[in-house]
N, C-alpha and C positions, 0 to 999 in steps of 0.2 A: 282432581285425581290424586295429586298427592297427599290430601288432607285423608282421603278417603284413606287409603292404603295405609296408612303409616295408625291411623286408628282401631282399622281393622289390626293392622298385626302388633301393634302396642296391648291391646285388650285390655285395657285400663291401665296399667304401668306408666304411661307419660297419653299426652293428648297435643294433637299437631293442631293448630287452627290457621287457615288459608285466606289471605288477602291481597287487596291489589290497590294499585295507585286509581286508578282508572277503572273500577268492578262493574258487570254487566251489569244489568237488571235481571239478567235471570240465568242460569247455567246453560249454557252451550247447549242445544239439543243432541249435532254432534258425539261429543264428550257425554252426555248423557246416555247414549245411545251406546258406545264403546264401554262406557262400566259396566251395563246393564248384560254384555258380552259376557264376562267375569263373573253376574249372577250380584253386583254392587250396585244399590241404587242411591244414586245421589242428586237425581231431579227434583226432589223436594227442598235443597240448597238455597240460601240466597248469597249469592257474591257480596264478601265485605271489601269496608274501603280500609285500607290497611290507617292505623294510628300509632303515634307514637307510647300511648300505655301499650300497646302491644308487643312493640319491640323491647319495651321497658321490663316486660313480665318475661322475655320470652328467655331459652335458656339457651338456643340455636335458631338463627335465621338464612333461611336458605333462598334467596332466590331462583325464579327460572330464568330470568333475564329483563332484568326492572327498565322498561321502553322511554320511559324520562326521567332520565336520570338525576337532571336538578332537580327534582321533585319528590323523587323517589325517600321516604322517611329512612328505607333499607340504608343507604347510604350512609348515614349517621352513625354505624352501631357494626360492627366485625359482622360478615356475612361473606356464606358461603356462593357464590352462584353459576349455577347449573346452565343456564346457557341454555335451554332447550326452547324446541321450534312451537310457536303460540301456535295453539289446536285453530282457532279462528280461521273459519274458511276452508279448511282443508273438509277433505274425503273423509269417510270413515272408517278407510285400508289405513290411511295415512297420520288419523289420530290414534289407529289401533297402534301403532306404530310408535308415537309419543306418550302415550299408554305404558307400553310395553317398556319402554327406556325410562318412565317414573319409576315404574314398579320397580325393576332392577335395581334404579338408586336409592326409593325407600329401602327396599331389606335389607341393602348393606348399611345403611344409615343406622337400620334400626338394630342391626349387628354392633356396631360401632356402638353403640348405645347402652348397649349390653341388654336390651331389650326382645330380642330371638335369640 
């Protein structure tokens, strides 16, 4: 969700790419389901496994709440982290909900940025 959002509202100016310790095999139906609300579709996705070239290249990394933490490459490298509630299992009221609380912190991010 957040790669989504932060892409859309960057429109080419910078570009967010989203990864995890632990990546599904496929996007959340869920969360797919909640973007698709917005008119965003990102079921076409595949979850990456997040690497160290990545955080190497990256210019800002932001966590939403890295689940093992010795593991976690984020660790290594000044990061921001968000703390927010993993969509997994939840309702679709209730990813709407962590949805809504990304978007809010993409645009100020992308404010911050100088990017909006």
């Amino acid at each position: 969700m957040a790669e989504a959002f932060f892409n859309l509202f960057a429109d080419g100016k910078a570009m967010a790419q989203s990864a995890g310790t632990q990546p599904s095999e496929m996007v959340n139906p869920t969360v797919s389901l909640a973007m698709n609300e917005l008119g965003i579709d990102i079921s076409y996705k595949l979850p990456t496994l997040l690497t160290q070239e990545m955080l190497d290249g990256a210019e800002r990394v932001i966590t939403m709440g890295c689940i093992v933490e010795e593991a976690c490459p984020a660790n290594l490298v000044p990061t921001e982290n968000w703390n927010l509630e993993d969509p997994k299992g939840k309702t679709l009221y209730r990813v709407g909900a962590i949805r809504d609380e990304i978007e809010v912190r993409i645009r100020r991010l992308a404010k911050e940025m100088g990017i909006l």
